[in-house]
N, C-alpha and C positions, 0 to 999 in steps of 0.2 A: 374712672380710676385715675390717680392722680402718677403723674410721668416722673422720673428723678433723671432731669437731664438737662442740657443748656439749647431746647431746640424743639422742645413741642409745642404745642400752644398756649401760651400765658395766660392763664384765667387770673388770677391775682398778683398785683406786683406792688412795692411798698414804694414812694420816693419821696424826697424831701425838696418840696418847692424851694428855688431859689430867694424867696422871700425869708422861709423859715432859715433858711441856712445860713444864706448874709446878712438878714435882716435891716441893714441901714450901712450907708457908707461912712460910718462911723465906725462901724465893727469889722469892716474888708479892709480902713484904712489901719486898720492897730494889727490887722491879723496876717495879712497877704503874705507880705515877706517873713515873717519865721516860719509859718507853712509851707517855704519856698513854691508861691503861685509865681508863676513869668514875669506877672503883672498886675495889677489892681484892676481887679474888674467893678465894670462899670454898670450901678445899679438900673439904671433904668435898662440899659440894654441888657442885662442878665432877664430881668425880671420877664421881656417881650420874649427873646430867646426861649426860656421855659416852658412860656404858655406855649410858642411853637412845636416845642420839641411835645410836650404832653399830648398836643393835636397829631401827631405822629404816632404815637405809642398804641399801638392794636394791642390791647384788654378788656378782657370783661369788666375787672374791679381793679380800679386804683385807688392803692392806700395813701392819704397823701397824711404824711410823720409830721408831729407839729414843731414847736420851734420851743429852744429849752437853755439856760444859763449854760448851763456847765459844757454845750457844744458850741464846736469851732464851725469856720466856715468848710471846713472838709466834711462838716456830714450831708452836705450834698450831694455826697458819692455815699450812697445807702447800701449799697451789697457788702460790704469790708466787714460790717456787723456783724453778720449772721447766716450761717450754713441753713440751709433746707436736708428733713434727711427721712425716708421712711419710717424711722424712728419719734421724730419730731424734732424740733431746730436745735440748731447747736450755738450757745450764747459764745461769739470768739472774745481771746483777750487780744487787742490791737497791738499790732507791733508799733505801732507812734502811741506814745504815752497820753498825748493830747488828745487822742481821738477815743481811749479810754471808757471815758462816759456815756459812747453810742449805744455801745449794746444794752446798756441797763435799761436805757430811753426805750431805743426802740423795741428791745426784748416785751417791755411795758408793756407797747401798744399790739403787738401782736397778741401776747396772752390774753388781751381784751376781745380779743379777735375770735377767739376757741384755739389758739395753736398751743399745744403742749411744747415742754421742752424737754428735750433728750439727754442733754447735757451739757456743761460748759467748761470752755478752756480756762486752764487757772495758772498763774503766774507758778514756775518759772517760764512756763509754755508760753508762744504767743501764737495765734493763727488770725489770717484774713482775708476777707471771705473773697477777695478778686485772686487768692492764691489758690482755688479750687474749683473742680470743673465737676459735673458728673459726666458718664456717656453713657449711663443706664444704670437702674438700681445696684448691679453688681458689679460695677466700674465705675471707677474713680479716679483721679491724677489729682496732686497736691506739688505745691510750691515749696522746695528748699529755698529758703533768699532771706531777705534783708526785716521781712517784716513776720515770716512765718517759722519758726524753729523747730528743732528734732523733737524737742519735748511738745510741744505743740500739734507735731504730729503724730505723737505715740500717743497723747490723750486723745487725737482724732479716731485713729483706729482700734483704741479701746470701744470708743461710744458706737462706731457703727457697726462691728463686731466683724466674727471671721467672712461672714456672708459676701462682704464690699474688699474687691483685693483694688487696695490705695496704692498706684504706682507712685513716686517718689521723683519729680523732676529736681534736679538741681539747676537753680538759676544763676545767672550771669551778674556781679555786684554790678549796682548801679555807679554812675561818677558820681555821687556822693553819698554820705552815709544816712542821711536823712531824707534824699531821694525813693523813691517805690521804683519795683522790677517785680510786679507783679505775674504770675501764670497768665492770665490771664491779657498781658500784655504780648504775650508771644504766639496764644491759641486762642482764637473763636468760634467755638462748634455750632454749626450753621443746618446739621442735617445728620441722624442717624449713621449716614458713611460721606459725610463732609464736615473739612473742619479748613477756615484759614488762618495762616501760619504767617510768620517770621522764619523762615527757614536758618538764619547765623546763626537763632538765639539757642536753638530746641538742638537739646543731646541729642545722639544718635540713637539713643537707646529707648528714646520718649519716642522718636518718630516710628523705630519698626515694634513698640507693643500697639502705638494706635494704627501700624497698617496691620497689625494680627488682630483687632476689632474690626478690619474690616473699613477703615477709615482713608477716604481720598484727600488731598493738599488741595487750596486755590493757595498758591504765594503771596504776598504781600510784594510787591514792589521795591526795591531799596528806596527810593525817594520817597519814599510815601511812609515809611515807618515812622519814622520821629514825629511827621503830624498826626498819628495815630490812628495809619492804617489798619492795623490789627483788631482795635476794640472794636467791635458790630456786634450788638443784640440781634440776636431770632428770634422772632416773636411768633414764630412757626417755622416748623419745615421750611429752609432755602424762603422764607421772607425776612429780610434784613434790614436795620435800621442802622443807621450808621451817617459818621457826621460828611458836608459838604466837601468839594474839592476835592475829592480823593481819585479822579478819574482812572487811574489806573484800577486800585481795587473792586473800585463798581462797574466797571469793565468784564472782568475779570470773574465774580462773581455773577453779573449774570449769564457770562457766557454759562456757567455751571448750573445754570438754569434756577436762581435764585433770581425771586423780586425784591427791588431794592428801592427804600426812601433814605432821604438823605435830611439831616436838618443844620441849620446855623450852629456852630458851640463855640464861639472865639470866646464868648466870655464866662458860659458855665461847665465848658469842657476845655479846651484847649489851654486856657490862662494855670487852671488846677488840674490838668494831666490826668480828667478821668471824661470818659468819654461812654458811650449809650449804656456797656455794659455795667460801668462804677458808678453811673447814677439812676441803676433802678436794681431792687432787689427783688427779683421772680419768686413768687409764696407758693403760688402753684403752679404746677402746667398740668393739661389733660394731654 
């Protein structure tokens, strides 16, 4: 039976090789800086990084999304796409205009896949898919912020009907307007009653509906947030994937009795500000 959550076991999950995504240092050099990436990253060592990071990713079936004109180098980060829903996926419209054309791409390749579609966001709404979390089929949190809207979120809880009660966080503006402050930048659900947090970022009122699920904190660190403490895939109950150097977190988390792999991302995570969980999108979990 397939799980609706951010923390069972990943049977299928979609990513988009750092090949298809950059494809040539001709196309990171034209594209980096309007995508506001830190920096240019650099092809040969993105491409080794990947392979890394893929040698890390405990899955049954990796979808690996091919490579298409009309995408930037942000569809690297393949979860923004596309909800997962008991229903079947939900096609989002992207809060960056430029990112747009992912869903259709990738929407493509799943329906080749057998995944039905439940429904989609449509303009004026925007929704994206690192602004949503599940904690179980009947629990759910959604991102207010910069890239996910009210309307956006009233066609969300149209499509998954009264069954799913969608709490509502309101997020914090990023320093710029073209910047992400994704949910999913401040929450990583790591375990049925574990999740780590960002504690400054999360209302008060996010933190006591997930301790009335029943949900425990590991902190995030203040030093460690901006290199992107917070983002860590489960790829199962309390097993975490998450990038290098982050010693306080991984500390931390396995005190909480989580096993934890760590991989390089200077240049396909860290440079573009998505890190294990923005570059894979979980199709299924059991």
């Amino acid at each position: 039976m397939l799980k609706f959550d951010e923390y069972s076991k990943i049977a299928q999950v979609a990513v988009r090789h750092a090949q298809n995504a950059f494809v040539s240092d001709e196309k990171l050099a034209s594209e980096w800086q309007a995508l506001r990436f830190h920096d240019k990253p650099d092809m040969a060592a993105a491409l080794a990084e990947y392979e890394a990071f893929l040698s890390q990713l405990d899955c049954d079936e990796v979808i690996e999304l091919p490579a298409a004109d009309t995408l930037t180098i942000d569809s690297i980060y393949t979860r923004d796409s596309i909800l997962v829903s008991p229903k079947g996926l939900i096609v989002c419209n992207m809060g960056r205009a430029s990112r747009t054309p992912e869903a259709a791409a990738n929407a493509a390749v799943y329906a080749q896949l057998g995944h039905t579609v439940a429904g989609q966001i449509t303009s004026p709404g925007t929704l994206e898919g690192g602004d949503f979390i599940w904690l179980d089929e009947h629990h759910a949190a959604v991102g207010l912020g910069p890239r996910t809207n009210e309307e956006g979120i009233r066609q969300l809880q149209d499509i998954l009907g009264t069954e799913v009660e969608l709490f509502v966080v309101e997020l914090p503006d990023p320093d710029h307007p073209d910047d992400v402050l994704h949910l999913m930048s401040i929450i990583s659900p790591l375990d049925k009653d574990l999740a780590l947090i960002y504690r400054p970022f999360m209302p008060q009122d996010f933190i006591l509906w997930l301790q009335q699920q029943g949900i425990a904190f590991v902190d995030v660190p203040e030093e460690e947030y901006l290199p992107m403490g917070c983002n860590v895939l489960a790829m199962a109950p309390r097993s975490a994937l998450m990038l290098e150097n982050l010693p306080g977190v991984k500390a931390r988390l396995e005190a909480a009795g989580c096993t934890v792999v760590t991989y390089t991302g200077s240049e396909i995570s860290r440079k573009g500000e998505g890190g294990p969980t923005c570059l894979t999108r979980p199709l299924q979990r059991i």
